[in-house]
N, C-alpha and C positions, 0 to 999 in steps of 0.2 A: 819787223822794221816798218816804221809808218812809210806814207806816200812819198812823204821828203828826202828821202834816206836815214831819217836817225832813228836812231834807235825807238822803241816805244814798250810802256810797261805793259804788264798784261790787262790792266783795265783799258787803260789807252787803246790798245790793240783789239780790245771786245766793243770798246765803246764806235768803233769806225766802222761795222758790220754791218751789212743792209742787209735783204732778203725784200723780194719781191715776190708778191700774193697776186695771182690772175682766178678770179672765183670762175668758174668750168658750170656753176648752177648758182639758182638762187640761194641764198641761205649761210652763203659762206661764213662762219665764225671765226676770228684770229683774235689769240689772248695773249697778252702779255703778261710775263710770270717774273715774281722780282728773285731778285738773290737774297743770300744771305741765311737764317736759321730755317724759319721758317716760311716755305716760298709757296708763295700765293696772286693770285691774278691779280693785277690793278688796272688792267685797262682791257677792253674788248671793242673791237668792229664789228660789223655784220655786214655782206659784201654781197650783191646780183647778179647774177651770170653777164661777163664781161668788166665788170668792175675791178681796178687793178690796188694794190695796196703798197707804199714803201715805206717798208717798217726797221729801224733801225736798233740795234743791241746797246744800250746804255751802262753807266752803271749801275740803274734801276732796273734794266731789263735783262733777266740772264737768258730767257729761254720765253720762242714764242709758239705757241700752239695752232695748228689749224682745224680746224669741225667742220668737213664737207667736200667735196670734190673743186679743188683746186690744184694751180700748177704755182709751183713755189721755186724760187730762182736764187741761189747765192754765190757766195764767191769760188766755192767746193763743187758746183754742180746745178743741176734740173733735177725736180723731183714733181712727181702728181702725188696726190693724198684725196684720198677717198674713192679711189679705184676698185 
């Protein structure tokens, strides 16, 4: 269900996902991976310790990656990566 109350598809509902990237060191990498057959990165950051990132799930973006010790934030939860 979107923010409004009604109803929402399942892209709709993926396309409204944030997730927030805090880089913990230098170096941080976050890639963005598309859907569909064959899923492959079409975008990448690179991030400094303290540098924060708000990256959003499209219908281009299924799945976003991170390479380095960071704290990652969404609507499920806190996570570190590269612990």
């Amino acid at each position: 269900m979107g923010m409004d109350g009604v109803m929402a598809s399942e892209d709709e509902e993926a396309s409204g996902r944030y997730i927030v990237v805090k880089a913990l060191e230098d170096g941080v990498v976050i890639m963005g991976l598309t859907r569909g057959k064959d899923t492959r990165s079409h975008h990448s950051e690179r991030l400094d310790a303290g540098e924060v990132l708000v990256a959003q799930f499209t219908e281009l973006t299924a799945a976003i990656k991170v390479r380095g010790r960071a704290e990652i934030l969404t609507d499920v939860g806190k996570v570190e990566s590269g612990a």
